[in-house]
N, C-alpha and C positions, 0 to 999 in steps of 0.2 A: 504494500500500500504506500502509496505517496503523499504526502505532506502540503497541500495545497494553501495558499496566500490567495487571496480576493480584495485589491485595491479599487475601488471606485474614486475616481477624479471628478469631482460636481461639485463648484461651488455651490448651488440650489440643493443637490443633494445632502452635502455638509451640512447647511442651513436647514435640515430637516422641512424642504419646501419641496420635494421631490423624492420619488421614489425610485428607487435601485433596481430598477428591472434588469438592468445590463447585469450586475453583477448576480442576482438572483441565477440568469441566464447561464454564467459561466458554472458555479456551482450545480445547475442541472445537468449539465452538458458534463461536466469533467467530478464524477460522481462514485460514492462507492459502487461496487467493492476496491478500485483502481484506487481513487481518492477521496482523501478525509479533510476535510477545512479542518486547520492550523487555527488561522486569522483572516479577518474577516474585515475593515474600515472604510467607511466614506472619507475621504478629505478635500477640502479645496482644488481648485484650479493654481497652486501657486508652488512653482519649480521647487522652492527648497523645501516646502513639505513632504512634495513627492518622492523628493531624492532621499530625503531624508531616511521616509517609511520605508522606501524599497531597499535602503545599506539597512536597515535597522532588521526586515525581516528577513534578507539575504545571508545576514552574520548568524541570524540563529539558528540553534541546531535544529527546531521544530520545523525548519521549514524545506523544501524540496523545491517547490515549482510556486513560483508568485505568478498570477498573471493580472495586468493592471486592466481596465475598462475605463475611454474617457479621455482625451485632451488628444486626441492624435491628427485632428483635423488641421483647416488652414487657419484657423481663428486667431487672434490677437492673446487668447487664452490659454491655447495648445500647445501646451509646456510637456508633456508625459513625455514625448519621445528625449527631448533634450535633458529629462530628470533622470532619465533612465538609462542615457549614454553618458553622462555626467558620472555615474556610480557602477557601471561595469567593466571587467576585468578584459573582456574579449566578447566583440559582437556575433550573432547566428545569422550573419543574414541571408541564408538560405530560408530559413520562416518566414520572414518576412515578406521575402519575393514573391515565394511561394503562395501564400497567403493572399496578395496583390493580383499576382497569374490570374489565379484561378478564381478568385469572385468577381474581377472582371468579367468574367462571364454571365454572372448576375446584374451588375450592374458597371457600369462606364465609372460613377463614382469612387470606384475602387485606386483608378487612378489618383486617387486627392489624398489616400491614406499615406498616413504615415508613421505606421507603426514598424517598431523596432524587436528587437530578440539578442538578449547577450546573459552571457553568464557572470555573476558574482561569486568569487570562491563555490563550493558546488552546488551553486543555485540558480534555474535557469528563468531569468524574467521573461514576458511575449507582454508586448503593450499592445492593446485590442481598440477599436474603436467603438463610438459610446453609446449604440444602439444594442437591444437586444439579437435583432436580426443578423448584425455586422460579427456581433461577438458570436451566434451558433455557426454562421457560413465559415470563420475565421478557424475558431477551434473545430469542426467538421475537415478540414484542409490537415492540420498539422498535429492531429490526437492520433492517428498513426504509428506515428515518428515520436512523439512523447517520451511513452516506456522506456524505449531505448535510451532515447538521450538521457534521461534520469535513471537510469540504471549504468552506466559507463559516467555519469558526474558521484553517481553515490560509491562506486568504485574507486575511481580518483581520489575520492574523499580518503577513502580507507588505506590506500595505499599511497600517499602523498609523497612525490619527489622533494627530497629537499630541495631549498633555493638558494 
């Protein structure tokens, strides 16, 4: 079983002015027996919060696989990808592309995302965008690939090169 983080990025959300369907979404979607929600938080639209949360859940041990919902658009707002390249050790961008690929197919919009994927010591982040919809075509794409990649970071873990 893997150790799941659920960030939601909403300032209106934070504000208890809106509801978490996105992040509800990804907890459906990425569900036992596979995975168990860790942690769980709304926070604002504002880059050092983000970055903050994501080193903060990334360092612990509870955690395996964060993935964020929320700020990946063109907005004046849409800080998550740059909070979340800010605090990784090495980007995935094969997720991402991927991700991009192929919901292009659903929608042309797809072009405008700009979500990211990188690992923090052996934790792998995916920054999702902030609809419920965005976030099942998204995690539909690269829950595949998951297992694996979190099973060779928990590996790593265990067997760490020295630096």
């Amino acid at each position: 079983m893997f150790r799941l983080a659920v960030l939601t990025v909403s300032t209106s959300g934070a504000q208890g002015q809106r509801e978490d369907t996105s992040g509800q979404a990804i907890q459906e979607v990425l569900a036992a027996p596979e995975y168990e929600v860790a942690r769980y938080e709304v926070v604002p639209d504002d880059r050092d919060t983000i970055a903050a949360k994501l080193a903060e859940w990334a360092d612990a041990p509870d955690v395996d696989l964060i993935v964020s919902t929320g700020g990946t658009g063109l907005g004046r707002y849409d800080v998550t990808p740059e909070a979340c390249l800010s605090i990784i050790d090495k980007e995935v961008p094969g997720l991402a592309e991927t991700m991009r690929a192929e919901t292009l197919k659903f929608t042309p919009m797809a072009m405008l995302s700009r979500s990211v994927a990188g690992i923090r010591g052996s934790t792998l982040i995916i920054t999702l965008p902030g609809s419920p919809k965005g976030v099942r075509e998204c995690l539909e794409v690269v829950t595949p690939v998951l297992g694996h990649a979190l099973e060779l970071l928990k590996a790593e873990a265990v067997n760490e090169h020295p630096r």
